[in-house]
Structure formats: structure tokens, C-alpha cells
C-alpha positions as CSV (number, residue, x, y, z in Angstrom):
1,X,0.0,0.0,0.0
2,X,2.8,2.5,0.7
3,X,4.1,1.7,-2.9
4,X,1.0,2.8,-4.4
5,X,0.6,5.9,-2.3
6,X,4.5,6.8,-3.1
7,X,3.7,5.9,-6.9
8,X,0.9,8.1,-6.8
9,X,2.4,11.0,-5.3
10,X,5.4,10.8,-7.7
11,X,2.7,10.9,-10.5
12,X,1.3,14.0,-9.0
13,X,4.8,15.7,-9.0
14,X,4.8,14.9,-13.1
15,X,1.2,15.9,-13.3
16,X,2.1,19.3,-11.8
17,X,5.1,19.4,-14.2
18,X,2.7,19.6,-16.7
19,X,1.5,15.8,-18.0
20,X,-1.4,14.1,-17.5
21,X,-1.9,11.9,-14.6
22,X,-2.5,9.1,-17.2
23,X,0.8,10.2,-18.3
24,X,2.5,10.1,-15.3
25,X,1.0,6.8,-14.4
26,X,2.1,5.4,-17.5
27,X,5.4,6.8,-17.2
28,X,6.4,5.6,-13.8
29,X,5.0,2.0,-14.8
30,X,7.7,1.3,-17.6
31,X,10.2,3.7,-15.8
32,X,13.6,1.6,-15.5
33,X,14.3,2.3,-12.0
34,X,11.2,0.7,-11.4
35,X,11.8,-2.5,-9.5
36,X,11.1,-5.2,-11.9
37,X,9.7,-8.0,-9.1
38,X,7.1,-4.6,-8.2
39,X,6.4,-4.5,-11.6
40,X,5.8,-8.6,-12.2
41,X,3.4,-8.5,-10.1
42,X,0.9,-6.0,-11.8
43,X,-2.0,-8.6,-13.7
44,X,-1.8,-7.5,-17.7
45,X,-4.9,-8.5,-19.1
46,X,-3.5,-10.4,-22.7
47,X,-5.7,-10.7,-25.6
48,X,-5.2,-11.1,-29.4
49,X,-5.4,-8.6,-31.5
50,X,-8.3,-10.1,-33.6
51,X,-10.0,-9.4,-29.8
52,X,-8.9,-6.2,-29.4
53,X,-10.0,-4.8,-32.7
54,X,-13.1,-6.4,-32.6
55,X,-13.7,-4.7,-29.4
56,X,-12.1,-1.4,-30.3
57,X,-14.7,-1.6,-33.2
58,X,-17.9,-2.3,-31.4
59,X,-16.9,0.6,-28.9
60,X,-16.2,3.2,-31.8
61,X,-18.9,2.5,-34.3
62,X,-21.4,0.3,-32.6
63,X,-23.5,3.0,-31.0
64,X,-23.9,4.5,-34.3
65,X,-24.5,2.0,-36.2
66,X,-21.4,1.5,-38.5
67,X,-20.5,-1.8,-37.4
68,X,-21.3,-3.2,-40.4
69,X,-19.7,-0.4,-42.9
70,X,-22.7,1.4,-45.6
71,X,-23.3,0.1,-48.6
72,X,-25.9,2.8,-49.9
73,X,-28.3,0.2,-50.7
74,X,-31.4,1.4,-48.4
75,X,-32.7,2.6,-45.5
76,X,-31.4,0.8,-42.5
77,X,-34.5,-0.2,-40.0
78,X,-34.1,1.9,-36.8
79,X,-30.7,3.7,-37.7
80,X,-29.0,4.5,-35.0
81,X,-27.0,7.3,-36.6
82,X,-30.2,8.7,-37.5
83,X,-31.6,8.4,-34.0
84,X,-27.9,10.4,-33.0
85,X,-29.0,13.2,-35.9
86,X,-32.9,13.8,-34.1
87,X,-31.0,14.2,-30.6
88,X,-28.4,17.1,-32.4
89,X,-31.3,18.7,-34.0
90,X,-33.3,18.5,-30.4
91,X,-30.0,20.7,-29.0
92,X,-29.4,22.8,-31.9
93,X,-32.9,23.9,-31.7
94,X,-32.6,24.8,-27.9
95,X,-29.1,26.6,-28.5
96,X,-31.1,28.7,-31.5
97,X,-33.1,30.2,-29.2
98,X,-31.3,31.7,-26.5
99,X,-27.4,29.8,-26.1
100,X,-25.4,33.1,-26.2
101,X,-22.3,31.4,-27.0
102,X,-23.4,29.6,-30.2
103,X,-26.0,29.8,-32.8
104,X,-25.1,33.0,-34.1
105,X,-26.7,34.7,-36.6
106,X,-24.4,37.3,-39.1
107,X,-26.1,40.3,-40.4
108,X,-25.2,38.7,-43.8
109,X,-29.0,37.6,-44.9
110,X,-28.4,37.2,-48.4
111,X,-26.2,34.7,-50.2
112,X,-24.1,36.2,-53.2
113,X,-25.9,35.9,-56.6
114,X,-22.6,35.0,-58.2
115,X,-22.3,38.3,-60.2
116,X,-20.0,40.3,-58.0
117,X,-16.8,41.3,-59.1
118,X,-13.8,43.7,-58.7
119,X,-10.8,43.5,-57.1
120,X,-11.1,43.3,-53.1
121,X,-8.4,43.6,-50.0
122,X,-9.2,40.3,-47.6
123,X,-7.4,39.3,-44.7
124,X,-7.8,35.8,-42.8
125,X,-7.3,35.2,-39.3
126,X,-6.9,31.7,-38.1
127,X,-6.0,29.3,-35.4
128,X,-2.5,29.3,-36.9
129,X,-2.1,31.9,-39.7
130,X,-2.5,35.2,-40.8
131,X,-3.2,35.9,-44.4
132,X,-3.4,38.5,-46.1
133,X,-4.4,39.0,-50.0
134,X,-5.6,40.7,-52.8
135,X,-8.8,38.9,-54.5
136,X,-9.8,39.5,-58.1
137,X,-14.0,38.1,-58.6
138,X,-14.4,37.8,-61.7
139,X,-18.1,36.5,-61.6
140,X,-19.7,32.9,-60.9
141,X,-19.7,32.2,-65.0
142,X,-15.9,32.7,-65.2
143,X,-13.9,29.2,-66.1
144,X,-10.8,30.0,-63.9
145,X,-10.3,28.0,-61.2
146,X,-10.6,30.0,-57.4
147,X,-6.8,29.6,-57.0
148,X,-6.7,32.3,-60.2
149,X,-8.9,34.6,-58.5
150,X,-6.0,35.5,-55.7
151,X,-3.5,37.3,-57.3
152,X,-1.5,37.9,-54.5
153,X,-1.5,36.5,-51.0
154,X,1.0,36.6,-47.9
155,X,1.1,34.3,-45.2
156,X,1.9,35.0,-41.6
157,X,2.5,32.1,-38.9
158,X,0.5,32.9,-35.7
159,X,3.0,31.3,-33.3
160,X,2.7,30.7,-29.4
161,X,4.2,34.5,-28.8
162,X,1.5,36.5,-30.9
163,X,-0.9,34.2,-29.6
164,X,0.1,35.6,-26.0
165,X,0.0,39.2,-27.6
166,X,-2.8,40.8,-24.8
167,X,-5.3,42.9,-26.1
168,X,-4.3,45.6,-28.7
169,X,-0.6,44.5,-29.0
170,X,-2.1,41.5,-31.5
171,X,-4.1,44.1,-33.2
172,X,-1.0,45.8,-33.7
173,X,0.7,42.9,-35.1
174,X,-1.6,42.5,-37.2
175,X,-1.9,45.9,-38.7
176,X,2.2,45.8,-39.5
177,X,1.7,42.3,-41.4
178,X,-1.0,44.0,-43.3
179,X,0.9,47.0,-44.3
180,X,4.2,44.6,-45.0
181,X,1.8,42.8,-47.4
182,X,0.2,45.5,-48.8
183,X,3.5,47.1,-49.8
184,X,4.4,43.8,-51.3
185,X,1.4,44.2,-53.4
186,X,2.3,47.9,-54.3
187,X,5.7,46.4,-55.7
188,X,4.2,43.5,-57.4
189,X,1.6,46.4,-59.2
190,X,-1.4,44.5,-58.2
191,X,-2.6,47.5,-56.6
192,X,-1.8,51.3,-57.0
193,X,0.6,52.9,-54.9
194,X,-0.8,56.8,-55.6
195,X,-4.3,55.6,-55.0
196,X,-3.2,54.2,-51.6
197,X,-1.1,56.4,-50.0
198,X,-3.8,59.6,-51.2
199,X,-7.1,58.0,-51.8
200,X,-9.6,57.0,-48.9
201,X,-8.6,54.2,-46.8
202,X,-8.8,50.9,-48.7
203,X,-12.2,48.5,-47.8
204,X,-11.3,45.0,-46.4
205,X,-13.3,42.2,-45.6
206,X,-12.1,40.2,-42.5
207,X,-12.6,36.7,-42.0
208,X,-12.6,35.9,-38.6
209,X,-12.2,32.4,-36.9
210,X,-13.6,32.8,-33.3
211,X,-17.0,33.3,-32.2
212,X,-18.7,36.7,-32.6
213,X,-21.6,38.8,-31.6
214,X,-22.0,40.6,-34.6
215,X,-24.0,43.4,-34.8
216,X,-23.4,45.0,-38.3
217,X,-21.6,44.1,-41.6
218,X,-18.5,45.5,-40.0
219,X,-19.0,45.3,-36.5
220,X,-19.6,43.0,-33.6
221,X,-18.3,42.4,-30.0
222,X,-15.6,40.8,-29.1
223,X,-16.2,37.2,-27.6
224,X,-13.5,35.0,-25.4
225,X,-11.3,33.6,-28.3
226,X,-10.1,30.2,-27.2
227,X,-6.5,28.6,-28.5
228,X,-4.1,29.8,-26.3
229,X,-5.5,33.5,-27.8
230,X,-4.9,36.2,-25.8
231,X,-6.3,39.3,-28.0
232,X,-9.3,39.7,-26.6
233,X,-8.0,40.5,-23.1
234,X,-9.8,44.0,-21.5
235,X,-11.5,43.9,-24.9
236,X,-14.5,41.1,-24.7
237,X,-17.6,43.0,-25.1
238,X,-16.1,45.6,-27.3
239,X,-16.5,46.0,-31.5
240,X,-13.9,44.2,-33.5
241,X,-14.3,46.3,-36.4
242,X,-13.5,49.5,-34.5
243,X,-11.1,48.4,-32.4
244,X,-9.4,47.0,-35.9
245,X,-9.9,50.7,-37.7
246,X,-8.5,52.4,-34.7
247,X,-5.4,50.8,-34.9
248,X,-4.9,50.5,-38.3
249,X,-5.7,54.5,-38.2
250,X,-2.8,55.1,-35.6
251,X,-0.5,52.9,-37.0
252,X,-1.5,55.0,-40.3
253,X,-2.2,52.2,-42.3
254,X,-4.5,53.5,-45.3
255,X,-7.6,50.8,-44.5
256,X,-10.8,50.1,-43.0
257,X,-12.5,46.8,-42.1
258,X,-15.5,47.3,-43.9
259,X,-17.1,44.0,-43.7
260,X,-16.5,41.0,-41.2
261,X,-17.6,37.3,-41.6
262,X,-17.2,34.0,-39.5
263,X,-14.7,31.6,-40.8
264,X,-17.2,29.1,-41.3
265,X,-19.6,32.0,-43.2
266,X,-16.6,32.5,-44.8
267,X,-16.9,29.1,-46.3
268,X,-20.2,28.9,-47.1
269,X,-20.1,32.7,-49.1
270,X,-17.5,31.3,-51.0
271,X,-19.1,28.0,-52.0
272,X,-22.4,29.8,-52.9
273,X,-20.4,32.6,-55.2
274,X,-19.4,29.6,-57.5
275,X,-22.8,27.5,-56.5
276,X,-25.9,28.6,-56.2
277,X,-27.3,25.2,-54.6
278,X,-24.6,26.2,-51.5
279,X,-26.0,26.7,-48.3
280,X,-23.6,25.2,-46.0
281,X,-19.9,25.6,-44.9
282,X,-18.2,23.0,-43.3
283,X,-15.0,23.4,-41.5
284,X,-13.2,20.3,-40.4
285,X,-9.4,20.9,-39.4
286,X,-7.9,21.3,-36.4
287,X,-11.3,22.2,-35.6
288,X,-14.6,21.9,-36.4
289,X,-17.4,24.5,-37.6
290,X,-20.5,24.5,-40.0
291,X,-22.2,27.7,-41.0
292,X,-25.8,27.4,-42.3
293,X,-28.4,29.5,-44.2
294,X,-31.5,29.3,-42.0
295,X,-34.7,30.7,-41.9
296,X,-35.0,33.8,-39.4
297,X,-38.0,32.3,-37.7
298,X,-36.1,29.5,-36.4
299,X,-33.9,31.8,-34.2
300,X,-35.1,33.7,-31.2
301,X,-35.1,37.3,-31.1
302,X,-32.7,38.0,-28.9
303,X,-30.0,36.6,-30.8
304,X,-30.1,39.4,-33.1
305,X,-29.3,41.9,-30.5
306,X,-30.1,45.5,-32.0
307,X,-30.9,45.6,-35.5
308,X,-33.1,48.4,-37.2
309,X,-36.5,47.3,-38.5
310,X,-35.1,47.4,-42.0
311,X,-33.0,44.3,-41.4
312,X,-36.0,42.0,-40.7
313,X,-38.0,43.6,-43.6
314,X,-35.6,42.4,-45.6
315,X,-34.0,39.0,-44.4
316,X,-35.9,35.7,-44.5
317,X,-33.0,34.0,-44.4
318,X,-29.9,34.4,-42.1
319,X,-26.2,33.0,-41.9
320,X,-25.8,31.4,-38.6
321,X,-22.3,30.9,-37.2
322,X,-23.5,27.3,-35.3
323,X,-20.1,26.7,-33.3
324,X,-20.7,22.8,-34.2
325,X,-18.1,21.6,-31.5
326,X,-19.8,22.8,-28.7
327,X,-22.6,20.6,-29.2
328,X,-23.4,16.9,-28.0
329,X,-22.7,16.4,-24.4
330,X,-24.9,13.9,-22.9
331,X,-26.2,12.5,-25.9
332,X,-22.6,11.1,-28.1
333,X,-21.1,8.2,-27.3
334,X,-17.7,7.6,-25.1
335,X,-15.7,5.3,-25.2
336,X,-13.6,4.7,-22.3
337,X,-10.3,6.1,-24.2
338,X,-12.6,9.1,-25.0
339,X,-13.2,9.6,-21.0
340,X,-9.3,9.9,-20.7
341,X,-8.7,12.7,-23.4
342,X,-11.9,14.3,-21.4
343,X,-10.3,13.7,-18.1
344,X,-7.1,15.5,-19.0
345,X,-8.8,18.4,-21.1
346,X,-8.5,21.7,-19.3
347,X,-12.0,22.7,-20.2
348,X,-13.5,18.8,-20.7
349,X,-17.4,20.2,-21.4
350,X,-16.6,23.3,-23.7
351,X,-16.5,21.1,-27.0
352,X,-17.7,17.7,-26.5
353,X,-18.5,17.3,-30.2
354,X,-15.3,18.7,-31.8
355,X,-13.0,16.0,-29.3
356,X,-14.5,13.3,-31.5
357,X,-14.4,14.4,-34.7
358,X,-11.6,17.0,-35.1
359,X,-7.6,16.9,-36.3
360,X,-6.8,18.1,-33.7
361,X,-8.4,15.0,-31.2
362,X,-8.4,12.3,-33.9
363,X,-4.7,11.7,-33.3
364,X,-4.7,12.1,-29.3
365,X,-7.6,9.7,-29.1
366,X,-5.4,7.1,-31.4
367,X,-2.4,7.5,-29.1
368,X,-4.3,6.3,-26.1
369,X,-5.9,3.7,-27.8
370,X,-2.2,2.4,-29.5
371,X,-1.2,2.6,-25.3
372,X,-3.7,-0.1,-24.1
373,X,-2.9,-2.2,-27.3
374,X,0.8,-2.2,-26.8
375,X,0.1,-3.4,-23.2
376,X,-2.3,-6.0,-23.7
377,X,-2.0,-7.1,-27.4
378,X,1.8,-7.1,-27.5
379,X,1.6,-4.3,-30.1
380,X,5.4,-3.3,-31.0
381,X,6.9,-5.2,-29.7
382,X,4.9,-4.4,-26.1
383,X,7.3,-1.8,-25.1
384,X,5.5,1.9,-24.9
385,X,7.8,4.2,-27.0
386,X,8.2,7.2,-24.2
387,X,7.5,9.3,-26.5
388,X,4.1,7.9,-27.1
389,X,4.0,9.2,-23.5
390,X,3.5,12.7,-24.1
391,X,-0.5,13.8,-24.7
392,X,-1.0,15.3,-28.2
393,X,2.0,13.8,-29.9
394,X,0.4,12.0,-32.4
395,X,-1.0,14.2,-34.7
396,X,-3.7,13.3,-37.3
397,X,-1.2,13.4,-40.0
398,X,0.8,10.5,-38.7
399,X,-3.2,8.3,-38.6
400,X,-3.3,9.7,-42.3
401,X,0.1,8.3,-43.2
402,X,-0.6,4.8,-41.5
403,X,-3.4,4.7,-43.5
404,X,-2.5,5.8,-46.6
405,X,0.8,3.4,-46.3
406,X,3.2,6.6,-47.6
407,X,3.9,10.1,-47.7
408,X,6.3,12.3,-49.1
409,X,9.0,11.1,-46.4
410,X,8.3,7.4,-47.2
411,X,7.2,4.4,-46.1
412,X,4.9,4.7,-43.7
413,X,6.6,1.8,-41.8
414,X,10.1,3.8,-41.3
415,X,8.3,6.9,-41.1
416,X,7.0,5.7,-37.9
417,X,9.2,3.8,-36.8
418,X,12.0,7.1,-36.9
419,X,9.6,9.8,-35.4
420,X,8.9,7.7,-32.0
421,X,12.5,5.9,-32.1
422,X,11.9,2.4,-32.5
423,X,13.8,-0.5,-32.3
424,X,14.5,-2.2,-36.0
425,X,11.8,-4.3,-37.4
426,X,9.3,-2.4,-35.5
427,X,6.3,-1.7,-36.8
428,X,6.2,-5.0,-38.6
429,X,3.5,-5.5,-41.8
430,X,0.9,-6.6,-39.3
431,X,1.6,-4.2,-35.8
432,X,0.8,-1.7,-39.5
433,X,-2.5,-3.3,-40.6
434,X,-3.5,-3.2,-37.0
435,X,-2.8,0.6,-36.5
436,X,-4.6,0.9,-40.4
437,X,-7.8,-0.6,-38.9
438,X,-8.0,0.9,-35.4
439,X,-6.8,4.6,-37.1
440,X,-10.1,3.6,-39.7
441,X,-12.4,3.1,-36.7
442,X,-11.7,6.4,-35.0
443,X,-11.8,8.1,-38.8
444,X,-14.8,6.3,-39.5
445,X,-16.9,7.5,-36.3
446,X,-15.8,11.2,-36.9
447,X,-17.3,11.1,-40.4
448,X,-20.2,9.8,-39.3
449,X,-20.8,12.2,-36.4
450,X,-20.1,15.1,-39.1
451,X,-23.0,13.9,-41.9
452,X,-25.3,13.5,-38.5
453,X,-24.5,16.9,-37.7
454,X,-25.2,18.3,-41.2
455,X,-28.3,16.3,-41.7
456,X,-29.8,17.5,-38.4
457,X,-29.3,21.2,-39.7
458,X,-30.5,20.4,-43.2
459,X,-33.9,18.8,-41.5
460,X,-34.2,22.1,-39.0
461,X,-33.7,24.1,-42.7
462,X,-36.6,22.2,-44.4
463,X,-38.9,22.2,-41.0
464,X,-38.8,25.4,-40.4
465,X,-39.8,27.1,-44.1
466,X,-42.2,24.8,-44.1
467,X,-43.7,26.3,-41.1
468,X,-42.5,29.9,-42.6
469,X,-44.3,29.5,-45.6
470,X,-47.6,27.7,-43.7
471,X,-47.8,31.3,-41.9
472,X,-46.7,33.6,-45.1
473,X,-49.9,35.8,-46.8
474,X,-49.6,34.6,-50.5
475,X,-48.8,37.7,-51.7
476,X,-45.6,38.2,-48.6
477,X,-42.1,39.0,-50.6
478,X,-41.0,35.9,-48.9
479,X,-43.5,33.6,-50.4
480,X,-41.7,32.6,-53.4
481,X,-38.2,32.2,-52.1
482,X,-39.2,30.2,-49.6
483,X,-40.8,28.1,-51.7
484,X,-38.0,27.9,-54.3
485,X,-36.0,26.8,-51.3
486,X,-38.4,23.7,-50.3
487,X,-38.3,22.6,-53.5
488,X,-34.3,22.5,-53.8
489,X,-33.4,19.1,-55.4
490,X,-29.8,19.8,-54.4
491,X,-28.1,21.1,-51.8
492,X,-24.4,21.8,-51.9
493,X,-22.3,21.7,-48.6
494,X,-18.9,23.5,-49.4
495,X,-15.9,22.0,-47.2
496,X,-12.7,23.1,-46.6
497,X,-10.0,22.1,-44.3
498,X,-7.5,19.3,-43.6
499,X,-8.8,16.4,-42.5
500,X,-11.3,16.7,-45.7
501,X,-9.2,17.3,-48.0
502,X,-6.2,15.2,-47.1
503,X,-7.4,12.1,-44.6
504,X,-7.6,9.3,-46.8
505,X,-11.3,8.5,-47.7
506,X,-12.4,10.7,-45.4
507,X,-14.7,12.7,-47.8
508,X,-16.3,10.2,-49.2
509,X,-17.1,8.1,-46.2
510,X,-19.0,11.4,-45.1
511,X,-20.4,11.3,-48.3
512,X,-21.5,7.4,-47.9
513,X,-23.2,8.6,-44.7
514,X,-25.4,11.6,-46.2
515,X,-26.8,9.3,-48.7
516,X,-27.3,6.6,-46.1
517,X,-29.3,9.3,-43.8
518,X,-31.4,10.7,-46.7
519,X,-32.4,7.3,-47.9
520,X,-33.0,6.0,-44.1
521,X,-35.5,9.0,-43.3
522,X,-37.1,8.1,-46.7
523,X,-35.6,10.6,-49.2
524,X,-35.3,9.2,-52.8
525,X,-31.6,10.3,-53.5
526,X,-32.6,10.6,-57.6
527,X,-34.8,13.4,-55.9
528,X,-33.1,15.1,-53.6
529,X,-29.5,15.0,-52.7
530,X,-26.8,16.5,-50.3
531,X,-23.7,16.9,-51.8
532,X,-20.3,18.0,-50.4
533,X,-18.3,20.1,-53.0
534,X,-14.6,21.7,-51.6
535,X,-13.9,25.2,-51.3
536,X,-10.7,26.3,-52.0
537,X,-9.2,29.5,-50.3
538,X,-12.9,29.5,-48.7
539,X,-11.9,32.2,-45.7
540,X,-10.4,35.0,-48.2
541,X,-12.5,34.2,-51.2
542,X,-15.7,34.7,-48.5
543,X,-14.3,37.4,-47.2
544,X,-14.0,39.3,-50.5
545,X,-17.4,38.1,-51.4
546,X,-19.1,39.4,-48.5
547,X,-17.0,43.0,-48.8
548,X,-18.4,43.1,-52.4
549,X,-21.6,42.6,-51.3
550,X,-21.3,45.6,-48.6
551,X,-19.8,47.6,-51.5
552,X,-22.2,47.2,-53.6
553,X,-24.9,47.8,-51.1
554,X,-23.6,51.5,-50.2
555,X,-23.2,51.8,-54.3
556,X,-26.8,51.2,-54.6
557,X,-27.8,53.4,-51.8
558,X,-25.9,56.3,-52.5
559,X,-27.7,55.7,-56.3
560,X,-30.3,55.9,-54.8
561,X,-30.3,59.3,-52.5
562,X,-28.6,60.2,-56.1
563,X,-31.9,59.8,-57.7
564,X,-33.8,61.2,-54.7
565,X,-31.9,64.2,-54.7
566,X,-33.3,64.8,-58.5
């Protein structure tokens, strides 16, 4: 007993070192100055590996129904996916009406019709990176591909030390990268260097990829940012637009936020520039997000904040920032290797949904999976590479290289076998098809979880302008666009981000498990569809789309006081 209670304080010491009591735990197990005849005596449970996946499986995808993988060939009798889609819907309806920290609605209420164009200043501001470019729209007919359509771009690494910038000193930072860019641009003669130094102050749309209370095209308040982010210190509550403009004015750089969109808007303006059947954006990297266009009367009135009577005369529709991740406690399913990525997570119920489907989780949760293995199935050789050890350090890339069998580096084999330090011959060909099936599992599950997600929101969509139109006179100017969007045949979900776009199969297993919802809630798919479609350079190409759309607005209303005037 007193070798326990010593074994457990020395795991305490690492855990206020900074590692996870698992960690710790873990650590002072396969320690060497552990005394071996201690160690004998600690009952490993052995199984086969044939056990262990078939366990590892039933935990993953049994509860949602993928334990036998979908073929697309019907409905499936009592779904359980389906059944995990009703219970999102239940909570994104709740969190529509009054959830202050998600759900929200942009005062972007129309999607682009395709026909803007000009050339726009946009600016990106992720998780990770700053970028900065100079868009060129040329107009939803135009063949070019959206790459063509950026004609000059700079990219700035957010590091640990800007993300510690407090308050305005990130502002700041990010007004010098702009003008550093912009002077590139100057050089390059992609934009005039008289008609920025004299003229007004340039427009630029900001994409913005933290949660937002917005209350105009180019303003909201300031919400608590997440990530390690510590710009919005003494500033939470305040407008991001102005606080932006300020700076940039004292720093005297010649621009003006002028419009501001969600990341995940972002997305979903850009898909709907080039398709008109858009109205989704999906999100899935590091994080996840989906932004949809929904009807105004699903969301309750004091999500809007202060708008003048003129918005709501005009907006049927809305774009709502949903903050996906934070949905799903209580009603997804844990497995006991997802209670130990909870256990260690600083905030455990802020995201529930995102630590199950994400890049950023997807790896962690495969690392404490591979532990168990090793220690019951003999995986590698059963000895726990130390660095295996330390939480976070596999990243989703290294599940996508197992899978895939190869990268750039190599072999996926010695590619693994060099980055945790591996005795030779280890991973042999079948410790590899083992890691392929287990990283498939965890892949699998995420996908499905996503298409639940997006079907629940496309179902909320459909329910609620059917209930809009019900209630609209005949002769209301929302009557007919409703009704056009009932009778959609197709609706395009644009994606963007890394695990879609590089995970092996992991768009069209998401894919797979649209069709398979549709068709098990009785949809014809030769009827109606939901397709995903990517979106390149979604956050700058949406941010230029929604600043030509404010443009174009105060064009027409100046035309308008114009004729007035007359």
C-alpha cells in the first residue's frame, strides 16, 4: 500500500510538471528504476489482436451503427446514426433560441448571386495563420479556377508569442503584417501605390475564426477567443471592427475593415459565389465548424441583439455561425479512451463534439488507444515508446500516413518507426494493418458524427420554411423564395479544411453517410441530394465576397439618394 501511495504522489509531481496523470501513471510503470519484481506482479490483461480490434470496433462504431460499414443500398430499420442526428437537431434547436455562445446569426442575410466582381483587399485570421491577399472576382460564369482569383496573397505564422499578444498588441501585429503585405502588393503592381497612399482608406473584408456577436456588416463584439488566444483581453464585449480601424488609423495604415464574416460564413459565401445550390460551410481541421443559411424564424429574437426594423423587412434567411463543437454532451457516445482525453482536457465540457471528430483529437484519441494495445496485445513489440508518453503527440497526419501506407517522407513503416524511435523491425507489416484498422475506426466515427450533424441542420432548414411559408400571406415578398428553397433538389455543402481534404477516404465516407441518412428518413436520392463540394481559399475568397456585397450595397444606396436628390 505504501508503494502505491509513493507511486501516486510521484505521478502527481509529473502531473504538476505539466503531463497528465495518465501520463504520469504510465510513465512511472515502464520507468527503468522501477523495481522489476514490483512491476511482475501488476495482472496485464493479454488478448489477441483479432479481440482487441473487434472490441475497439464495437466501442467506436457500434453505437452509431457502423458496425457493419454502408453500402448505400437502403434505408437501414431503426438507424442509429439517424436516432444520434434527431437528438443534435433536439440541442441545436434549444441553443437557436437563446445559447449566447453559439448559434449565431451574421447580419449577412443574403447569399451572393454570383455576379459580383472587382478587385477586393481580404485578410484571414486563423487558429494558426495570418493571411493576407488581394482577391480579383471575376463573376460565378468565369472558367478559372478559385486559386486564379487570388493574385497575390501573404502568409503569416501565428506562433505561441502572438498568440500571447494581450489585447491591442495582437491588433497591432496584425496591422504591421498588413501593411508589410500591402507594400508587397504595391511592388508586385497588383494595386496602385498613388491611390493608396492619397485616396480614402482601402475597404477590407475580414474573415474571422472565433465566435462573434455581430452586430453590423463591419462590427460585432468581441467574444473569449479560445486557443491559447490572448487578443481579446480587456477587450471582450467591445466592437472588433472599431477596435481593428482604430489601430490600423494610428498605425497610419491606409484601411478600413469594412465587412467581417465568421470563418465558417466565410466558407459557405464562397461555395455559394461559384454554387448557387450552396448553403452550407463546413469546417473540419484542427477544428470543427458548420455555418448554415436558415430561416429567421427558427432563431429567437434575442440573438439578433439591436438591428433596425429594416433588417428583418428584408432578411428571411440568415447566416448562422453554429459553433458545431460545442454541441453533443450527454447524448454522443464515449468510449472509455474518449473519458481519458476528457479527463485530461483543461475545459472537458466546452467542446464535447469537436473531441470526437476533429484533427486536432483524432490523433490524441489514437495514441491512447495504440497505449492499451501495446500493453495488452503485445503491439510493437509491447514496449511503450516514451514518446508515445506525451499527450498530443500524435497528430492526425501521422493516422493519415498509417493509413495511406506513404507520404512524401516514405514508407509509412520507417516513417514511424524514426519519429517515435523504435527499435528495427518495428512496426512489422501486421503491428501496420493493425494501427490501419484501429486509425479507420476512430476516422470512420468522426465522419459519421459530421454527416449526422449536417443532416440534423438540413432537417431544421426544411422544418422550419415549411412552417415559414404555412404562416406567409400569399402575396408576402418571402413567399416565393421560400418556396424555391423547399423545392431545392440539391443542396451543396462546401468544405474546406484538412482532414477533408487530405485524410484518406475521409470525404467520401462522409459522403457514404449523407446518402445513407437521406435514404433512411425516406428521401429518394434521384430526388433530392446533399452533396459535399470543396472550397478552395474559402476564408479570403468569402471574405472578399461578403465585402463586395457591402460595396455594392452602399453603391446602390448612394444611387439611390442620387436619384432622390433629383
Amino acid at each position: 500500500m505504501a508503494s502505491l501511495k509513493l507511486l501516486i504522489i510521484n505521478a502527481l509531481k509529473s502531473l504538476s510538471r505539466g503531463r497528465s496523470f495518465l501520463q504520469a501513471l504510465l510513465a512511472l510503470w515502464i520507468s527503468p528504476k522501477s523495481n522489476p519484481n514490483k512491476l511482475k506482479k501488476i495482472k496485464v490483461f493479454r488478448r489477441t489482436r483479432e479481440e482487441f480490434l473487434k472490441e475497439a470496433k464495437k466501442l467506436l462504431l457500434g453505437p452509431i451503427g457502423s458496425n457493419h460499414f454502408i453500402t448505400n443500398s437502403g434505408p437501414i430499420p431503426n438507424d442509429p446514426l439517424l436516432l444520434l442526428s434527431k437528438k443534435l437537431k433536439a440541442q441545436f434547436e434549444k441553443g437557436l433560441q437563446t445559447n449566447p455562445a453559439c448559434m449565431l446569426p451574421s447580419y449577412n442575410h443574403q447569399l451572393p448571386g454570383g455576379h459580383e466582381s472587382g478587385q477586393y483587399l481580404a485578410v484571414d485570421i486563423g487558429g494558426s495563420t495570418l493571411r493576407v491577399g488581394v482577391v480579383d472576382l471575376k463573376g460565378r460564369q468565369t472558367t478559372d479556377d478559385d486559386d486564379s482569383n487570388i493574385v497575390h496573397m501573404d502568409s503569416y505564422k501565428i506562433d505561441r508569442n502572438v498568440r500571447l499578444l494581450r489585447g491591442a498588441f495582437f491588433f497591432k501585429w496584425m496591422a504591421r503584417k498588413i501593411e508589410t503585405s500591402l507594400k508587397k502588393a504595391i511592388d508586385a503592381g497588383h494595386i496602385s501605390k498613388a491611390e493608396y497612399e492619397v485616396g480614402d482608406p482601402m475597404p477590407m473584408g475580414l474573415a474571422w475564426s472565433f465566435p462573434l456577436e455581430q452586430t453590423s456588416p463591419n462590427g460585432g463584439n468581441i467574444c473569449p477567443m479560445g486557443k491559447s488566444f490572448l487578443a481579446c483581453d480587456g477587450l471582450i464585449g467591445q466592437d472588433l471592427g472599431a477596435t481593428c480601424n482604430k489601430i490600423l488609423q494610428e498605425l497610419r495604415v491606409n484601411v478600413e475593415v469594412v465587412s467581417i464574416v465568421n470563418d465558417s460564413n466565410a466558407t459557405l459565401l464562397s461555395s455559394a459565389y461559384s454554387s448557387p445550390s450552396a448553403r452550407f460551410g463546413l469546417i473540419l481541421g484542427t477544428g470543427v465548424n458548420i455555418a448554415a443559411h436558415l430561416p429567421v424564424n427558427l432563431i429567437g429574437k434575442s440573438k439578433f441583439g439591436e438591428r433596425p426594423d429594416s433588417w428583418y423587412e428584408q432578411a428571411s434567411h440568415v447566416m448562422v455561425n453554429t459553433e458545431l463543437g460545442m454541441f453533443g454532451r450527454d447524448i454522443l457516445p464515449l468510449t472509455r479512451w474518449d473519458k481519458i482525453l476528457k479527463a485530461g482536457h483543461e475545459r472537458p465540457d466546452f467542446q464535447p463534439l469537436e473531441h470526437l471528430v476533429s484533427g486536432y483529437y483524432l490523433g490524441e484519441v489514437f495514441r491512447i488507444v495504440l497505449l492499451e494495445a501495446i500493453k495488452t496485445t503485445g503491439l510493437l513489440g509491447g514496449k511503450i515508446s516514451p514518446l508515445l508518453l506525451d499527450a498530443y503527440s500524435m497528430d492526425t497526419g501521422t493516422m493519415s500516413l498509417i493509413i495511406n501506407g506513404r507520404d512524401a517522407r516514405g514508407r509509412a513503416e520507417a516513417v514511424f518507426s524514426q519519429l517515435y524511435h523504435l527499435p528495427a523491425g518495428y512496426p512489422s507489416t501486421e503491428d501496420m494493418r493493425f494501427m490501419q484498422q484501429l486509425a479507420g475506426y476512430i476516422a470512420q466515427r468522426s465522419a459519421s458524427i459530421v454527416a449526422a450533424s449536417v443532416f440534423a441542420l438540413w432537417e431544421l432548414k426544411n422544418e422550419a420554411e415549411q412552417t415559414f411559408l404555412d404562416e406567409l400571406e400569399p402575396e408576402s415578398p418571402f413567399s416565393e423564395e421560400t418556396a424555391v428553397e423547399l423545392m431545392m433538389e440539391r443542396t451543396t455543402v462546401g468544405y474546406t479544411g484538412s482532414v477533408l481534404t487530405c485524410f484518406p477516404g475521409y470525404k467520401e465516407t462522409l459522403q457514404k453517410y449523407l446518402d445513407q441518412l437521406m435514404m433512411s428518413s425516406g428521401h429518394n436520392l434521384k430526388e433530392r441530394r446533399i452533396d459535399l463540394v470543396e472550397a478552395k481559399e474559402s476564408s479570403l475568397l468569402g471574405a472578399a465576397v461578403s465585402l463586395a456585397g457591402v460595396v455594392e450595397e452602399e453603391r446602390m444606396g448612394l444611387n439611390e439618394k442620387k436619384d432622390m436628390a433629383y
